[in-house]
N, C-alpha and C positions, 0 to 999 in steps of 0.2 A: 209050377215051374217058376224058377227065382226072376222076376223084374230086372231090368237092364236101365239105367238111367243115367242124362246128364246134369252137371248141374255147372253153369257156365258163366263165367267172373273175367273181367277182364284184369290182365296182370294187376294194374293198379288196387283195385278192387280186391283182389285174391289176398294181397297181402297186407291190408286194412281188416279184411275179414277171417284172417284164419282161425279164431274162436268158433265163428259161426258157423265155415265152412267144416271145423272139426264132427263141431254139434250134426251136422248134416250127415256125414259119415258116418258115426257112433249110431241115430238112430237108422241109420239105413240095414246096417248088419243087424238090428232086433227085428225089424222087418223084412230081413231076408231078401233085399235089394241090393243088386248092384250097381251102387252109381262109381261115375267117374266124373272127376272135376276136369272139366276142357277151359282152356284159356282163349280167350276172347281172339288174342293176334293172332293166335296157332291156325284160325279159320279162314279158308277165304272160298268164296261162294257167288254165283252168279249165272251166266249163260256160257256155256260151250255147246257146240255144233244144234245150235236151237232149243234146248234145253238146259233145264236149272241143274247144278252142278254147287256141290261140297265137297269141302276138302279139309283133310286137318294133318297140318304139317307138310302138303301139299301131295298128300295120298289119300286114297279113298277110306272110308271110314265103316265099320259097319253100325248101323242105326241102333238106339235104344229104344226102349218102349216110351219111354218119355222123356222131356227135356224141361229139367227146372232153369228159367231162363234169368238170372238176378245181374244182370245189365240192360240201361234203358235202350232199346235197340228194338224199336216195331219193325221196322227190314227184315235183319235179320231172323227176326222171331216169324215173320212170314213167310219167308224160305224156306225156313224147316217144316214150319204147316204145309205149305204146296209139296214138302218132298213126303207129305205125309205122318209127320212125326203128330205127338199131340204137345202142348207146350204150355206151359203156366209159366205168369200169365200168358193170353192169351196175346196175337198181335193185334186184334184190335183195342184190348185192355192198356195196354202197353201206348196205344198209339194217343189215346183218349188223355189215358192219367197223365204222360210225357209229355204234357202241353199244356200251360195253366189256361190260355185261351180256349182250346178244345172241351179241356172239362168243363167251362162253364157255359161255354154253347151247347155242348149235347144237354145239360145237365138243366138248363133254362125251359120255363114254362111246363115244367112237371111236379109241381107244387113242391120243391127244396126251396129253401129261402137260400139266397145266397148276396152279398155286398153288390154295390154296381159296379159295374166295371165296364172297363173302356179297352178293347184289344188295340194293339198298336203298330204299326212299323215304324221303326226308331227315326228311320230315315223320312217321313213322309208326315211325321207326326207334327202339328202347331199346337205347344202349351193351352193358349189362351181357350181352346175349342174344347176343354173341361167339362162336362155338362155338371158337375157336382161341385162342393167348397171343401177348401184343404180345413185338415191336413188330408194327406193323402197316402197312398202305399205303391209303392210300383217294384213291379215284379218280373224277373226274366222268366220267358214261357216253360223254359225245362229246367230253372235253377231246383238245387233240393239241401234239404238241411238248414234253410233257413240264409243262406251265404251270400245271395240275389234275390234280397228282398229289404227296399229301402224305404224313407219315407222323407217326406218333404210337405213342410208346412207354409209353403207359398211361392209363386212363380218364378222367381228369383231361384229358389234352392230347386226345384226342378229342375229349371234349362239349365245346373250347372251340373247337376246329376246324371241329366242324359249327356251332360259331354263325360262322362265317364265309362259309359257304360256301354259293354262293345258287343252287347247281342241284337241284332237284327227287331226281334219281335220281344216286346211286352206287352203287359199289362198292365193297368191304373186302377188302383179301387181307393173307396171309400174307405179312411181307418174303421173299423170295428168299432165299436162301444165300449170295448175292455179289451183296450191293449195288454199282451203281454201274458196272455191266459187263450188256454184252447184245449181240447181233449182230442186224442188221436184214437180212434176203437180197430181196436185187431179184426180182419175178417178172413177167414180160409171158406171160401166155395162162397155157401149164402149163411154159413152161422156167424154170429158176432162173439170173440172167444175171450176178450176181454178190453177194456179201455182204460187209457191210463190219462190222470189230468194233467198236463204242461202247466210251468208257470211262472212268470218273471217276473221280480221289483226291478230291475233297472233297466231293462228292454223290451221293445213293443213286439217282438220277436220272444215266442214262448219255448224256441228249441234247447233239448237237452242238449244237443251240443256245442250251443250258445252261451252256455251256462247257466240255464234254466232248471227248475225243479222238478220233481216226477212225483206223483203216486197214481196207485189206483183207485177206478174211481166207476163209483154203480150207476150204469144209466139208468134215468127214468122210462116209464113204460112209452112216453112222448115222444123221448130221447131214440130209443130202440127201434119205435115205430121210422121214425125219420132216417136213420142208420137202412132198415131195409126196404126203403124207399127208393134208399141211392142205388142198394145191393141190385134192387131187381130192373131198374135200368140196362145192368149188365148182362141180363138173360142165361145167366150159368157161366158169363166169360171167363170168372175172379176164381183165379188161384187162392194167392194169400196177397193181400194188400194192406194199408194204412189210411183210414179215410179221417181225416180232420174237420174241426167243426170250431167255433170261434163261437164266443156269446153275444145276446144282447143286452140292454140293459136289465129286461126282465129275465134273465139268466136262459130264456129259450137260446138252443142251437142255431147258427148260420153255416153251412157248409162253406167249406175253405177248400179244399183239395182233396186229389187222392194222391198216397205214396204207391209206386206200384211194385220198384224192389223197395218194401216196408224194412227200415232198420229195427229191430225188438228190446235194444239196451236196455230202455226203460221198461221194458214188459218184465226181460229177465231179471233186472237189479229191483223191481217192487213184487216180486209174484213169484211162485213155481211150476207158471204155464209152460207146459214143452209145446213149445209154438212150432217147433220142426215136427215135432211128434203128429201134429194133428194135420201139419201140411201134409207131410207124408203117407199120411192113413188117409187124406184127402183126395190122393195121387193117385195111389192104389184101388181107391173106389170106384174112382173116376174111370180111369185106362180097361178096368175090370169088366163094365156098364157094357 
């Protein structure tokens, strides 16, 4: 019996992504899945008469078998888990990776090496109480793409940066050892399906869409081991994600982040991975079990 699926973009998003949201589509009909693309505002969802309640376009909906969910939205993505649905990623995945504090608090004291950092409320926070030496990195908790992430080489350019900056909660890390370089590895479920290297001469910021370089690039068996390290923290949660990693001097990994809707630009402009392909067939495994 053919699959029923959503796969959910908020406008903005939708029309940033319609290559990929095509690419979505095109492998869906070789797998004989029907998805439908829902738009983020078209939803509204909550409590009536004591229970959870969806709506789309402000009528009732009938369910998919599954919900590809490529907006940061752990809420949402747990309301459709409580009404039953199954959802990649997950709402806990979602809530983890969507927070650069959270990942590195759950992700602390289980042998990942990761920078120090210092969580923050903007409003609450005194410069001087540092425990490390600039330069430094400071980070909005759900920024992505590299956009809310700044750096500041001493107290002075801090406090004039937090007057800039209009999110609630960051983070503070130590700069890296090698600014300006990092690898980001593709993972769908718990296999690692390819990694590609970042890398910048004129910013400590290694994003492709920063204007940063790309290729692919072969993990070590060190490298791998570390990768599913983080993987199995997740317990089966990961969809498809993006997990970043920063160097040190002696070229070992530091975990940096996870992407949780992972952009693939740079997978698809260095590679011929159908990265949808393998989400897909990941879906279908999955919902099947």
């Amino acid at each position: 019996m053919k699959k029923t699926g959503w796969l959910i973009y908020n406008q903005e998003m939708s029309e940033l992504n319609e290559g990929f949201i095509s690419w979505f589509m095109e492998e869906a009909v070789q797998l004989d899945i029907k998805l439908h693309v829902l738009i983020k505002e078209d939803l509204s969802y909550g409590i009536a008469n004591n229970d959870l309640f969806l709506l789309h376009q402000g009528e009732k909906i009938e369910y998919p078998d599954f919900v590809i969910m490529r907006n940061n939205d752990p809420l949402l993505s747990k309301q459709l888990e409580n009404l039953g649905l199954k959802v990649f990623n997950t709402s806990f995945t979602s809530e983890i990776s969507n927070h650069k504090g959270k990942t590195h608090q759950y992700l602390a004291g289980k042998g990942i090496p990761m920078l120090d950092t210092v969580f923050v409320r903007r409003e609450e926070f005194r410069p001087q109480s540092i425990p490390f030496s600039y330069p430094i990195v400071v980070k909005e908790v759900a920024g992505k793409g590299g956009n809310e992430v700044f750096s500041a080489s001493n107290q002075e350019e801090l406090e004039q940066l937090l007057e800039t900056i209009t999110a609630k909660e960051i983070i503070i890390q130590k700069m890296g050892d090698v600014p300006g370089k990092d690898v980001r590895v593709f993972v769908v479920g718990n296999e690692i399906i390819a990694a590609i290297l970042r890398y910048s001469d004129r910013d400590f910021r290694a994003n492709y869409s920063l204007g940063g370089q790309a290729r692919l690039y072969d993990l070590s068996e060190n490298e791998k081991s570390l990768v599913y390290k983080v993987i199995e923290q997740f317990k089966g949660d990961i969809g498809f994600v993006g997990i970043d990693f920063l160097f040190n001097k002696d070229g070992s990994f530091v975990f940096n982040e996870i992407e949780d809707v992972a952009g693939s630009r740079t997978l698809y402009a260095n590679s011929k991975v159908n990265i949808v392909k393998h989400y897909l067939e990941f879906v279908l495994k999955t919902i099947e079990c």
